[in-house]
C-alpha positions in Angstrom: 3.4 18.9 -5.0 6.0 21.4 -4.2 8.7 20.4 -1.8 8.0 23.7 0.8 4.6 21.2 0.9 6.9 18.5 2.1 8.5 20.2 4.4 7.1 18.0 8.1 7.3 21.4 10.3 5.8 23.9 7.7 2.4 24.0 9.0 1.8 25.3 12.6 -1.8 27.3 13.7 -0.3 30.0 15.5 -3.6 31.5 15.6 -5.2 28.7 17.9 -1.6 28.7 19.9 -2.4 32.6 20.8 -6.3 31.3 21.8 -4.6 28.6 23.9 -6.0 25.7 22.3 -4.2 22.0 21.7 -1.5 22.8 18.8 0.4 20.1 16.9 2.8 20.4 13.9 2.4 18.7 10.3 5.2 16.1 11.7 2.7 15.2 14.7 0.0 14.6 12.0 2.0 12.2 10.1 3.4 10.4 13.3 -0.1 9.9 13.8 -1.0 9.0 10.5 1.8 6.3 10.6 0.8 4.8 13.3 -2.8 4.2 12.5 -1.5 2.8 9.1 0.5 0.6 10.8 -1.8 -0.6 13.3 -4.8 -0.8 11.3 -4.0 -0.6 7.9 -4.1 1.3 4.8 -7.9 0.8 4.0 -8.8 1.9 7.5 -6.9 4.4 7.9 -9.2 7.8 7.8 -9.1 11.0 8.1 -11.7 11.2 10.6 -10.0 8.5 12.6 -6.6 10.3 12.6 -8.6 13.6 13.6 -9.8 11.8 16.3 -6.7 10.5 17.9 -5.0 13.5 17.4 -8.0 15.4 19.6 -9.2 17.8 16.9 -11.6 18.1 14.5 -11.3 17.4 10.5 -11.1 21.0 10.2 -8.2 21.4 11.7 -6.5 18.4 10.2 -6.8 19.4 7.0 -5.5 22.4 7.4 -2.0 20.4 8.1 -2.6 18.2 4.8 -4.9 17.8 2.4 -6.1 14.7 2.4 -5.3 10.6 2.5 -3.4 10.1 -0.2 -1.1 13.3 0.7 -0.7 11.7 3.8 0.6 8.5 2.9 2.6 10.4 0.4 4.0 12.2 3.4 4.4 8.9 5.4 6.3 7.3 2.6 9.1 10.0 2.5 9.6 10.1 6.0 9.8 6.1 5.8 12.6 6.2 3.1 14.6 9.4 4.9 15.6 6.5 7.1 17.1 4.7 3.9 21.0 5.2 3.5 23.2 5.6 0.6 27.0 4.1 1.2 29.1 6.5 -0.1 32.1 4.6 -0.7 32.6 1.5 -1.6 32.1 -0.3 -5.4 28.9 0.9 -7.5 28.2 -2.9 -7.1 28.3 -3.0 -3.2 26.6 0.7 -2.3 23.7 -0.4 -5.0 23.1 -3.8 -3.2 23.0 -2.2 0.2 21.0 0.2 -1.1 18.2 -1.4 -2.3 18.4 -3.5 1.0 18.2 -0.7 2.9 14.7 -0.1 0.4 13.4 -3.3 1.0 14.4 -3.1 5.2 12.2 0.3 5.1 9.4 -0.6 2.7 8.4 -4.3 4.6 6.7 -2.8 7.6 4.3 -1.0 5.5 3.8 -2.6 1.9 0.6 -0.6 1.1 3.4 2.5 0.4 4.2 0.1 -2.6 0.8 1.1 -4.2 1.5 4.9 -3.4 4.5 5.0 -4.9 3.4 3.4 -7.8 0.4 5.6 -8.3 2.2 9.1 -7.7 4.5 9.0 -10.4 6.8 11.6 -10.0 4.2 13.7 -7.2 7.1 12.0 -4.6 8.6 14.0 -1.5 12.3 15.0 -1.8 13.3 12.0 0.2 11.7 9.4 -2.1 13.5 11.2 -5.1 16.6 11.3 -3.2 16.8 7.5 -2.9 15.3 7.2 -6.7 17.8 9.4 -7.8 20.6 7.6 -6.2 20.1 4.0 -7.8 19.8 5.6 -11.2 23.5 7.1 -10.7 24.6 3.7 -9.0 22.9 1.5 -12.0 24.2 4.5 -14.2 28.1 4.4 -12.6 28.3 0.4 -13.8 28.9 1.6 -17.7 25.7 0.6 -18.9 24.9 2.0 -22.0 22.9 5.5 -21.4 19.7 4.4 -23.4 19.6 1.0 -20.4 20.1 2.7 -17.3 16.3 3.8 -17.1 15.2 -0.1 -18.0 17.7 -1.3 -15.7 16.5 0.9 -12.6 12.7 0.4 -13.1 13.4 -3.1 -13.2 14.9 -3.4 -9.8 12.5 -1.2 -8.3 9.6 -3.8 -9.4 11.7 -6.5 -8.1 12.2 -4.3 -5.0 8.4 -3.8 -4.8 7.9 -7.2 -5.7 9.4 -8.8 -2.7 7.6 -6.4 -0.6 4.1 -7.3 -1.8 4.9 -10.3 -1.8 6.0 -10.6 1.8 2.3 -8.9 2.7 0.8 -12.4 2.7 3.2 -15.1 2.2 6.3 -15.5 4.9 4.3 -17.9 7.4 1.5 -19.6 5.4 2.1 -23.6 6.7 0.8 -24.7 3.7 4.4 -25.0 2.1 5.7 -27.0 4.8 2.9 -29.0 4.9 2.8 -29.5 1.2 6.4 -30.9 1.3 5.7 -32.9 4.1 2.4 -34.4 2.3 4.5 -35.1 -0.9 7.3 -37.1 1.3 4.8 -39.3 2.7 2.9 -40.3 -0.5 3.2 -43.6 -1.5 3.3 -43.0 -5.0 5.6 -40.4 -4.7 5.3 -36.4 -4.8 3.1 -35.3 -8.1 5.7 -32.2 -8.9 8.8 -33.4 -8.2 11.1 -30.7 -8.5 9.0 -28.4 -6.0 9.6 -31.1 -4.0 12.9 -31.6 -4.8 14.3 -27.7 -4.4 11.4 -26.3 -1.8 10.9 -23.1 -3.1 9.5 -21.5 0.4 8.1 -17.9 1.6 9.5 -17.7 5.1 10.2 -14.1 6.5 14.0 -14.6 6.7 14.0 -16.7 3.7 12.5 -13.7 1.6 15.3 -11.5 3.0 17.9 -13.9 1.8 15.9 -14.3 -1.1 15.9 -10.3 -2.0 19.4 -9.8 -1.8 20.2 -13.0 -3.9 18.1 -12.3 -6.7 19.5 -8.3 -6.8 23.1 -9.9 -6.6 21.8 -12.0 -9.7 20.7 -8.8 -11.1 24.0 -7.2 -10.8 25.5 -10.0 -12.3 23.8 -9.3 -15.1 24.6 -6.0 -15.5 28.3 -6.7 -15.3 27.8 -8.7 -17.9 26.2 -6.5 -20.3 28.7 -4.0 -19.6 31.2 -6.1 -20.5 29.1 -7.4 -23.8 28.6 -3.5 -24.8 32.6 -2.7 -24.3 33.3 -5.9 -26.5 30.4 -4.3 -29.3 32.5 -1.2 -29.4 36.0 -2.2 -29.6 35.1 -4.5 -32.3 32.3 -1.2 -34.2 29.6 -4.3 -33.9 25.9 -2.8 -33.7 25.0 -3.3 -30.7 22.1 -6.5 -29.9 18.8 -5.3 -29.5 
């Protein structure tokens, strides 16, 4: 997909305009489409059922885009324009804010997870202008150049991760009730140590959950920068 297809405003009839029918532009359609996807969903959102509460026919709508899964490629980039990159600050910080500022824009509407994953590199020039952007921050640590690609795609599943994640679990009762069960055994709880440490899938627990597993991420990479510098200076091969 070209990025002139991208573009939100490109498509306007001025044909029906002229014959003084109801007009809307490509950005109306996917205002539309995003809120259909967020009020009922990925699997039933349609494109007879965005035709219809836009007050046109199929016709017309696809003249504006093609079909669905344009669409939700269209709602994804203008999800993640929204998505800012710190431009000062440590590679360290900027990354870690960034990918917060993925994960902020992604939870609302996890079924863009599944079109991102699917499109490959058929993304809008908003998506590639975040993906772009943690590839130079993971690349601006000093990783070796032959990392930086297994670096990024790894925090972009742990991104995604969390997100899908987050679909179904912050609320369930069951871990609360699950502790509370194993504290009133008598015999005692049968798994201790989920007992013991609680691991839990509350919405602001997954937020602080996010950001402290990319800070352990980072960590790691300082580390393996520093490993690779110490393979140099000494002329060691570097670990596989």
């Amino acid at each position: 997909m070209s990025r002139a297809e991208f573009e939100p405003e490109r498509r306007r009839s001025d044909s029906a305009r002229a014959k003084g029918r109801l007009t809307f532009t490509r950005m109306d359609v996917i205002r539309a489409g995003t809120r259909l996807l967020d009020t009922e969903g990925v699997e039933k959102l349609s494109m007879r059922k965005l035709a219809n509460t836009l007050g046109t026919g199929s016709s017309t709508l696809y003249w504006h885009v093609r079909d669905k899964d344009e669409l939700l490629l269209l709602i994804l980039d203008e999800t993640l324009r929204e998505v800012t990159v710190p431009a000062a600050g440590t590679w360290d910080v900027r990354l870690l804010e960034t990918l917060v500022h993925c994960h902020e824009a992604l939870l609302p509407r996890p079924a863009l997870v599944d079109v991102l994953w699917r499109a490959a590199w058929e993304l809008g020039p908003e998506t590639l202008r975040v993906a772009d952007a943690l590839v130079g921050l993971v690349a601006e640590s000093g990783l070796p150049d032959d990392e930086v690609g297994d670096s990024y795609m790894a925090l972009i599943t742990l991104l995604f991760g969390f997100v899908a994640g987050e679909r179904t679990s912050p609320g369930n009762p069951r871990y609360s009730e699950a502790r509370a069960e194993g504290e009133t055994a008598g015999s005692g709880p049968p798994y201790p140590n989920l007992m013991r440490y609680a691991p839990g899938a509350g919405v602001q627990t997954m937020a602080r959950q996010f950001r402290y597993a990319v800070e352990r991420f980072i960590t790691g990479i300082k580390l393996r920068v520093a490993e690779a510098e110490h393979e140099r200076a000494a002329g060691a091969p570097r670990s596989s």
